[in-house]
C-alpha positions as a LaTeX table, in Angstrom:
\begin{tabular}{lrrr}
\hline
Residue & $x$ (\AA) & $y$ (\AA) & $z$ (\AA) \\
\hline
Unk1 & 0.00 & 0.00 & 0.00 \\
Unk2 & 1.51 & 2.99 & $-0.99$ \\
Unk3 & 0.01 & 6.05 & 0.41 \\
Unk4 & 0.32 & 9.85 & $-0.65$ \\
Unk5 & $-1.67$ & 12.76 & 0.53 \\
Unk6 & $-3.92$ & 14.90 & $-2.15$ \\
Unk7 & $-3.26$ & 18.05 & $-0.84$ \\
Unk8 & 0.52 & 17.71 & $-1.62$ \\
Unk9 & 1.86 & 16.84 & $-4.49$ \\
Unk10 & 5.29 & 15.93 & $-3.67$ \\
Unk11 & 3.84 & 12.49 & $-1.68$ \\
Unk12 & 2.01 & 11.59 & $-5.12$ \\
Unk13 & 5.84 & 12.25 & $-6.48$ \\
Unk14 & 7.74 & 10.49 & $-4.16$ \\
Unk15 & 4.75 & 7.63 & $-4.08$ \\
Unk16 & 5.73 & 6.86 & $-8.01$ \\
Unk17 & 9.69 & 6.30 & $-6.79$ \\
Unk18 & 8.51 & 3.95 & $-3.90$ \\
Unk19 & 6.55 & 1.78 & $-6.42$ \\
Unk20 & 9.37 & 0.99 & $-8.49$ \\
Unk21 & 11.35 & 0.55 & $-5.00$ \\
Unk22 & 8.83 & $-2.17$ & $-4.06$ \\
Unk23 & 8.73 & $-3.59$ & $-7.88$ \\
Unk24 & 12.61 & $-3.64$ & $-7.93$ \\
Unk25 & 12.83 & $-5.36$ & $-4.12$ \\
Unk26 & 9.49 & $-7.03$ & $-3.81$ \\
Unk27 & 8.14 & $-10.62$ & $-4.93$ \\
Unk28 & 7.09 & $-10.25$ & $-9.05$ \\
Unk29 & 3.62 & $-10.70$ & $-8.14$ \\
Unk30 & 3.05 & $-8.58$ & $-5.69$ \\
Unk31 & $-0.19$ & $-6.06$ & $-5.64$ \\
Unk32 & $-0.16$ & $-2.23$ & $-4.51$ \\
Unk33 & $-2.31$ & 0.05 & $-4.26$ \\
Unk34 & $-1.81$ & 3.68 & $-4.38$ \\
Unk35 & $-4.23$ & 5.58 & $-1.98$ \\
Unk36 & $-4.82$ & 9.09 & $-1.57$ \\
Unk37 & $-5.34$ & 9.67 & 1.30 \\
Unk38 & $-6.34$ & 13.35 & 3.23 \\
Unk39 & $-9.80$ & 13.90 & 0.60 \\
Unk40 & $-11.99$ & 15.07 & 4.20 \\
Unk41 & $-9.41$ & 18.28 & 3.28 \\
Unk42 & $-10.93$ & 18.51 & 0.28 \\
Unk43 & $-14.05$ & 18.03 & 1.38 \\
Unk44 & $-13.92$ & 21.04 & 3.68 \\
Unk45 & $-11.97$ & 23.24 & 1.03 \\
Unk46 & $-11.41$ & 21.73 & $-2.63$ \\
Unk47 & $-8.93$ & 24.06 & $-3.98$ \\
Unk48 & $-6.55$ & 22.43 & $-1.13$ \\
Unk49 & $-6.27$ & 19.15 & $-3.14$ \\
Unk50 & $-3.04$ & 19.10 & $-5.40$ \\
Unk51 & $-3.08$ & 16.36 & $-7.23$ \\
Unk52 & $-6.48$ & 15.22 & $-9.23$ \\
Unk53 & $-8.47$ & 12.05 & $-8.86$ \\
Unk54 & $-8.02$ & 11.39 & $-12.24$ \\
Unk55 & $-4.01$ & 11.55 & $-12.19$ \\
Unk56 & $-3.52$ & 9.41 & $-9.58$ \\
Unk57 & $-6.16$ & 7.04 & $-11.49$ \\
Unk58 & $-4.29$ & 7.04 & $-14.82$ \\
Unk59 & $-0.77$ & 5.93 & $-13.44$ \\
Unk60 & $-2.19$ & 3.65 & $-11.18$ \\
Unk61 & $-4.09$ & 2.22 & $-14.39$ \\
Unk62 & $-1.06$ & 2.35 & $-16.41$ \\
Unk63 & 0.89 & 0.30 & $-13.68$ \\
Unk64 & $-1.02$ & $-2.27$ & $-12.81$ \\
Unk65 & $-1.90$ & $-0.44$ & $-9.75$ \\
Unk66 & $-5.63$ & $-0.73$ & $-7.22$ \\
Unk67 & $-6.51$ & 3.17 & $-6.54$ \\
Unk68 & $-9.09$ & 4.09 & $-3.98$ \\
Unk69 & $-8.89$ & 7.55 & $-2.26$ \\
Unk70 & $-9.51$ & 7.67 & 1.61 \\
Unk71 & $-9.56$ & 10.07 & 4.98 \\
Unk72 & $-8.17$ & 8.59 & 8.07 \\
Unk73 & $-9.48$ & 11.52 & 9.90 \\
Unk74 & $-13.28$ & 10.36 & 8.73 \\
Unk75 & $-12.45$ & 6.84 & 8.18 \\
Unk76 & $-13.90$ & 7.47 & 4.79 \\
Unk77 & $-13.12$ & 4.14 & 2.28 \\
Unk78 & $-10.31$ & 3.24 & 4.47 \\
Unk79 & $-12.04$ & $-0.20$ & 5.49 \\
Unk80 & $-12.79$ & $-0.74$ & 1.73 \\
Unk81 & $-8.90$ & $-0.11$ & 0.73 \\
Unk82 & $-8.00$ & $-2.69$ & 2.84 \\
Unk83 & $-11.04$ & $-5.05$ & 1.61 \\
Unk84 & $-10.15$ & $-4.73$ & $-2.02$ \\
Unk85 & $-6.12$ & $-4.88$ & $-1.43$ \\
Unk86 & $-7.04$ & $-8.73$ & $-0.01$ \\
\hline
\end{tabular}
């Protein structure tokens, strides 16, 4: 599970580097996801979020990736990102 935070772009950045950390150290068939995590800020104030839903979508689509986008502060989807990661 690789996790970055919408209202900051430089997580989603650094997220991409981790994923090919964990492609280049992990087993070959091993399943991420790449969450987004912080969207109750958005919520409360949308011009706070940095880095769109559909971004993070297409490279997690073009890498073979699970997306879901979460609050821990709300608990909002974070039960379901660990549901559809098993």
């Amino acid at each position: 599970m690789l996790v970055y935070e919408v209202t900051n772009e430089k997580t989603f950045i650094n997220a991409k580097r981790w994923m090919e950390e964990l492609r280049d150290h992990a087993e070959p068939d091993i399943v991420i996801m790449l969450v987004g995590n912080k969207i109750d800020m958005c919520d409360r104030n949308p011009s706070a979020r940095r880095v769109t839903q559909e971004s993070a979508l297409r490279f997690a689509e073009q890498n073979g990736l699970i997306y879901e986008e979460t609050s821990a502060i709300t608990v909002t989807h974070v039960r379901e990102a660990f549901e559809n990661l098993l």
